[in-house]
Structure formats: structure tokens, C-alpha cells
C-alpha beads as a LAMMPS data file, in Angstrom:
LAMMPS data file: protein, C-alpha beads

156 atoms
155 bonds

1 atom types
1 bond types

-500.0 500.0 xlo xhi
-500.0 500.0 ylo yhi
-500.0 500.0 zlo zhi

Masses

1 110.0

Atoms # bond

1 1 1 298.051 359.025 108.978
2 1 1 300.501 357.424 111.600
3 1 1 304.077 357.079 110.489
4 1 1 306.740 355.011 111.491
5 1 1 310.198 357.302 112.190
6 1 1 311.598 354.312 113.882
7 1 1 311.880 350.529 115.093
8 1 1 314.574 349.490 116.397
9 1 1 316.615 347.035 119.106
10 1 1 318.506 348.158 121.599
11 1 1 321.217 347.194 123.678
12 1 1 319.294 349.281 126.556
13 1 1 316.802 351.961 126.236
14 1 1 314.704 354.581 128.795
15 1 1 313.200 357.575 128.504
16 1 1 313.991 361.138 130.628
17 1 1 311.672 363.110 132.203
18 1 1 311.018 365.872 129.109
19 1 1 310.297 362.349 126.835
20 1 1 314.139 362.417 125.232
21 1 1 315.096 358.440 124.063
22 1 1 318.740 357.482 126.027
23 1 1 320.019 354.470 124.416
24 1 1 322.901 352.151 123.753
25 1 1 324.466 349.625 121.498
26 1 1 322.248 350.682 118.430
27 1 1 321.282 348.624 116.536
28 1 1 321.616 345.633 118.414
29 1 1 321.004 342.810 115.723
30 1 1 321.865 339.795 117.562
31 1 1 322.045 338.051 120.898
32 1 1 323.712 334.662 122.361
33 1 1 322.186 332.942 124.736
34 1 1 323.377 330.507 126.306
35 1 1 320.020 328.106 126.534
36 1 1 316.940 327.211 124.845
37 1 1 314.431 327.472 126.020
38 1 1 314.161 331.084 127.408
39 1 1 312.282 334.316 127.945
40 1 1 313.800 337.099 126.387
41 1 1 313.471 340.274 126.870
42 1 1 314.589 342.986 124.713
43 1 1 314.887 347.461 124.558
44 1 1 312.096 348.393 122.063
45 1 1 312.363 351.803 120.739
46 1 1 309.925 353.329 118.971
47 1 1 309.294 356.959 116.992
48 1 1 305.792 358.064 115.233
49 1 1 304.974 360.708 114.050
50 1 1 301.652 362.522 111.986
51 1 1 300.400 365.455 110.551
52 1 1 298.511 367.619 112.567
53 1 1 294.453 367.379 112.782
54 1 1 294.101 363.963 112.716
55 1 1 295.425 360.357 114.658
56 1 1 293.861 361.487 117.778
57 1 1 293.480 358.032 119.146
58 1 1 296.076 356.081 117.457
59 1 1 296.667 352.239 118.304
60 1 1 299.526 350.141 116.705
61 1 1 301.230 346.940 117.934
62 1 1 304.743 345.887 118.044
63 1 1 304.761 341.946 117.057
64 1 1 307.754 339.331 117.436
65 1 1 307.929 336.984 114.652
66 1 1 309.619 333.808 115.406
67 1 1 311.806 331.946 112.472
68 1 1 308.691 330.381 111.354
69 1 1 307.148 333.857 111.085
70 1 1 304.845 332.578 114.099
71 1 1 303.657 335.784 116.356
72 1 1 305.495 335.000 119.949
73 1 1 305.214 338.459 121.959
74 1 1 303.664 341.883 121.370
75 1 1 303.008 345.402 122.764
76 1 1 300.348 347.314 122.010
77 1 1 300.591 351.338 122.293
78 1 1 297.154 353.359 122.139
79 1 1 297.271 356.815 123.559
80 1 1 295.207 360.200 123.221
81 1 1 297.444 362.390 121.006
82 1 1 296.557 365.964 120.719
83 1 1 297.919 368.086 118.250
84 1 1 300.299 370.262 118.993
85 1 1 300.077 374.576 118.718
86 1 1 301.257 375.987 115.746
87 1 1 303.079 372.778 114.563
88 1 1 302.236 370.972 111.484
89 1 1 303.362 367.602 112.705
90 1 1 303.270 365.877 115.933
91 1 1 306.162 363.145 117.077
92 1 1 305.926 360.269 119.985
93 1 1 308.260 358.184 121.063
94 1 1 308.303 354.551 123.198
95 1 1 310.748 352.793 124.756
96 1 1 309.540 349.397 126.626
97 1 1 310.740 345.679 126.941
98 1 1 309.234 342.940 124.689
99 1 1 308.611 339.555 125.836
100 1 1 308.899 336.896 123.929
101 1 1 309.651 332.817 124.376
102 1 1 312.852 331.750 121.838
103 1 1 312.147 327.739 121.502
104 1 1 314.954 328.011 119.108
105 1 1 317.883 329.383 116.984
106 1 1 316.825 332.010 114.099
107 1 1 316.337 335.093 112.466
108 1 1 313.036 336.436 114.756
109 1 1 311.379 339.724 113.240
110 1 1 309.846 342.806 114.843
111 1 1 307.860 345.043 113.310
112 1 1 304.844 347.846 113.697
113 1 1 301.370 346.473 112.770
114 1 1 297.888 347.448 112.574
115 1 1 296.809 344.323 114.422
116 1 1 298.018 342.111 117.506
117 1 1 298.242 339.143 115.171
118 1 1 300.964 340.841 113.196
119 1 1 298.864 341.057 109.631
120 1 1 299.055 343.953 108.527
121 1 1 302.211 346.043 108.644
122 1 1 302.462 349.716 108.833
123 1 1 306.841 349.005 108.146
124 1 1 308.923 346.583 107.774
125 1 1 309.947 344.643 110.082
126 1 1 313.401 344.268 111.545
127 1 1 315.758 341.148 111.619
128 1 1 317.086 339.700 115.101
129 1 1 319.230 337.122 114.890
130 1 1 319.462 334.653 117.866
131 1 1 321.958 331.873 118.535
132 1 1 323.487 329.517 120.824
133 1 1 326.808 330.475 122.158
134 1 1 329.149 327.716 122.130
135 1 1 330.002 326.011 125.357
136 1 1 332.975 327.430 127.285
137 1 1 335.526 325.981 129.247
138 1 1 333.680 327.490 132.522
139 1 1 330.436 325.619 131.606
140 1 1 332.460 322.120 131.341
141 1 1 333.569 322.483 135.127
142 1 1 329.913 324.227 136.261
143 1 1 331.189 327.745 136.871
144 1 1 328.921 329.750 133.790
145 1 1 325.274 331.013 134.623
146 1 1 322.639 329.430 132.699
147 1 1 320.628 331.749 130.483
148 1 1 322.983 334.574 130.648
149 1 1 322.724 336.410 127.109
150 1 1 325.276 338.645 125.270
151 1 1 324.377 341.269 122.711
152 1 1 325.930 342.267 119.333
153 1 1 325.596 345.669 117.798
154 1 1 326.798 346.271 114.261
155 1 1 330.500 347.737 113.522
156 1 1 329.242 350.385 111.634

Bonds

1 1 1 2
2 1 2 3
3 1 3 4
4 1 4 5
5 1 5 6
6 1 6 7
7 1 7 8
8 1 8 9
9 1 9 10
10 1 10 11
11 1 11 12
12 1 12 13
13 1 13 14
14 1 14 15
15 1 15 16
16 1 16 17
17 1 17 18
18 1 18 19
19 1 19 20
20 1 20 21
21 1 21 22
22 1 22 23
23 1 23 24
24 1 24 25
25 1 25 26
26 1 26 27
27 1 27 28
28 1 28 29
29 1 29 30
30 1 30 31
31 1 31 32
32 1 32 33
33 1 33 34
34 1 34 35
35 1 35 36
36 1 36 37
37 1 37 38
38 1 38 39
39 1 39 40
40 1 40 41
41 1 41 42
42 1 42 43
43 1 43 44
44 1 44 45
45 1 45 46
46 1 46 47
47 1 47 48
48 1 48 49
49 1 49 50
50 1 50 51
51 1 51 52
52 1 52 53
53 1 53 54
54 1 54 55
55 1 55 56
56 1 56 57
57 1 57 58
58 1 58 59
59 1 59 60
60 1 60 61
61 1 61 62
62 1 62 63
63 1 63 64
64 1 64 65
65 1 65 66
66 1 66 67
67 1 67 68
68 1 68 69
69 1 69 70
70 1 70 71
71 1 71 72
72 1 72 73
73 1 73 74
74 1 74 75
75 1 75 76
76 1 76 77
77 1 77 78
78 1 78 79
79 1 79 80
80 1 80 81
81 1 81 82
82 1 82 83
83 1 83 84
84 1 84 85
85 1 85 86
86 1 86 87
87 1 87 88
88 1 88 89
89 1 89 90
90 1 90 91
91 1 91 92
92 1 92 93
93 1 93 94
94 1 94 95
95 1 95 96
96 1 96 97
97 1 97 98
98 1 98 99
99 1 99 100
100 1 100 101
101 1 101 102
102 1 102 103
103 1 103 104
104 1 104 105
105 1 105 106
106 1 106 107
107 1 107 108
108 1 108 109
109 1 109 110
110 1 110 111
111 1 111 112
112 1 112 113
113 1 113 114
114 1 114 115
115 1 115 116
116 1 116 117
117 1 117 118
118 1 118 119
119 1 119 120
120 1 120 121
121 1 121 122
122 1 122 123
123 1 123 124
124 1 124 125
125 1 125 126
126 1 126 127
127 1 127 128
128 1 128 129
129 1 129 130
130 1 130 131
131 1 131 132
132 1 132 133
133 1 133 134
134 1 134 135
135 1 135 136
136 1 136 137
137 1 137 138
138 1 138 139
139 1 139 140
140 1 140 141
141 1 141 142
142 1 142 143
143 1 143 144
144 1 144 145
145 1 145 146
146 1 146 147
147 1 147 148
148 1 148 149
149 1 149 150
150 1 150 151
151 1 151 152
152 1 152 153
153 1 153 154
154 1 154 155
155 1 155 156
């Protein structure tokens, strides 16, 4: 059986040549942006794992939820997965950009499913907040960029 070791947001995320996750700002669990509406695009990473002798062919999807609970972007991940010699358990890890249109302000949700709809779960999903950041004095005279986003990562 495929098992979830991780889902999470990140500030940025990419993988090295051996396969080892470098990452920053974790967990990032909320971003301003400065308009609506937007394509966003956010670090994805993602650890499985399962016992040996079985999940040869595994498939999952990763599904954005907008406030509504509305699928608005996926990835799907299907790979050949041998197991490995002498070890009990095998591990894989992703790291990739998800897509997604924000039409407006809310707690979105991304999570691991069985399906590209975003049905069935195999975890629970995770909460990303997105909001508006309020005007600046630069965007009164013209001088701020228009869809720039910031990032927030928890204190702790």
C-alpha cells in the first residue's frame, strides 16, 4: 500500500542529482498577492513510501481545492517503482510546481488523492491561505508590480 510521508508547501523546492529534497521557508501556509485574478504557482513537495513487493505501478494525484472545495489544478505522479535489494520499504520523493487559477481570497486545500477529481483521499489535505495585500503607498503613485506575491512561513 502507498503511503503518504509528506505534503507540503514550500517557499521553494528542487531536487539534487542523488534525488535529496532542498527546500525553503517550510511550511509556507500563506501568500499575498497583490491581484485577483491570477495564476499561481506554488513548490509541491512530496514523500511516499511502501513496503516492499508490491506498488509497482503506483499513480496518485495532487489536487488544489479552492475555498469552495472546487478542484482548480492538479498533478498527477505515476512511475514504475521497483523494489529495492534487501530493504523492506521503498521511499520516493517529488518536488514540482502546481498550477492553479485563485478567482479569490480563501483558505485553498492540497492534498494526495486516488483520483484527478480530488474524491478520494489517501491524507489529508493541507490548508493555504491566500489574501489580498493591502494597497501601498507605491501602488497609489504607480511604482508596485502587479501580481507580485509574498510568502509566509510559520514562526515555529
Amino acid at each position: 500500500m502507498l503511503n503518504i510521508a509528506a505534503l507540503f508547501v514550500a517557499g521553494t523546492a528542487a531536487l539534487d542529482d542523488s534525488g535529496a529534497i532542498y527546500a525553503t521557508r517550510i511550511p509556507t501556509t500563506w501568500f499575498q498577492i497583490e491581484k485577483i485574478p491570477l495564476m499561481a504557482r506554488i513548490p509541491i513537495v512530496l514523500v511516499v513510501h511502501a513496503r516492499a513487493g508490491g506498488d509497482y505501478d503506483p499513480e496518485l494525484h495532487v489536487v488544489c481545492k479552492d475555498p469552495a472545495g472546487v478542484p482548480c489544478g492538479s498533478l498527477q505522479a505515476s512511475w514504475y517503482w521497483p523494489d529495492e535489494e534487501d530493504r523492506p520499504s521503498k521511499y520516493r520523493c517529488f518536488t514540482q510546481d502546481l498550477a492553479f487559477p485563485v478567482e479569490t481570497e480563501g483558505e485553498y486545500t492540497i492534498g494526495a488523492y486516488y483520483d484527478a477529481e480530488g474524491r478520494i483521499e489517501m491524507a489529508t489535505p493541507i490548508p493555504i491561505s491566500i489574501a489580498l495585500a493591502a494597497p501601498s503607498p507605491a501602488a497609489e503613485t504607480g511604482d508596485a508590480v502587479a501580481g507580485e506575491a509574498t510568502d509566509g512561513e510559520d514562526e515555529n
